[in-house]
N, C-alpha and C positions, 0 to 999 in steps of 0.2 A: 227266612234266614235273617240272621241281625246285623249290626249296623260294622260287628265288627270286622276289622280288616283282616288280609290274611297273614300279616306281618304282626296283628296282634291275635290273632289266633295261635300262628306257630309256634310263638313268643311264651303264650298262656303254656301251651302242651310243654314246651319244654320247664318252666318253672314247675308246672305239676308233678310234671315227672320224675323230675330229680329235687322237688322237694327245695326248690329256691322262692326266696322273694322274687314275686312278681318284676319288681322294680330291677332287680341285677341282674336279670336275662335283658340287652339290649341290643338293637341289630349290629352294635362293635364288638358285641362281647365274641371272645373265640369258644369254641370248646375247651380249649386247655385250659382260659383261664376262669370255666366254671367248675372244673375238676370234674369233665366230663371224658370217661375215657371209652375204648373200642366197644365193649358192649352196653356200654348203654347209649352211646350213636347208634348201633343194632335197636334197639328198645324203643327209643326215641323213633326212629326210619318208620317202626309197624303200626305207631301211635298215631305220624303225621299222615301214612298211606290213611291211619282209618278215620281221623278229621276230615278230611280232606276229599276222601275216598277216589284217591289216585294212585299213581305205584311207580316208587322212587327207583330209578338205577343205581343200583349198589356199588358198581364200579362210579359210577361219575358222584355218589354222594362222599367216598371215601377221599373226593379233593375238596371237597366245601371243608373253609376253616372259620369260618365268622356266621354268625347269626344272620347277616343280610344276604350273605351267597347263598344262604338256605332259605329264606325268603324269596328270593328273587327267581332259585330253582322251582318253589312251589307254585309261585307265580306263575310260571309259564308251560309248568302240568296242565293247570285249574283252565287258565287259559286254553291248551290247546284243547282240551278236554270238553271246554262249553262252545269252543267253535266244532270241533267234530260234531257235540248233537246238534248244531244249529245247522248245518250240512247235512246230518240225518233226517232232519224235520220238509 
């Protein structure tokens, strides 16, 4: 895996995806003020489950409004996600 974080990974997927400069997606920026509207927060949701390969609650994603609530929520997937296998191992 590389060196990158996952606050610049999410970062990355969203700039890809909608087709922004890397630099103008930043964990202040909100949705609205990237001219991101309801389906493509959809679009985005299927892209970060598959970076990531976790799986977002749709209801609790529909309240992130800023890039770092969405960070902070992937965080703590990723997280619970590598403590569960280390509890399986």
């Amino acid at each position: 895996m590389s060196d990158e974080t996952i606050q610049e990974r999410a970062l990355r997927v969203i700039a890809v995806k909608q087709r922004l400069p890397l630099e103008s997606v930043t964990p202040e920026s909100t949705f609205e003020s990237l001219g991101i509207d309801s389906l493509d927060r959809l679009n985005i949701l299927f892209d970060l489950e598959g970076e990531f390969d976790i799986e977002i609650n749709d209801e609790e994603a529909k309240k992130v409004e800023t890039m770092q609530q969405m960070v902070d929520g992937i965080q703590k997937l990723v997280d619970a996600k590598q403590q569960k296998a280390a509890e399986a191992q």
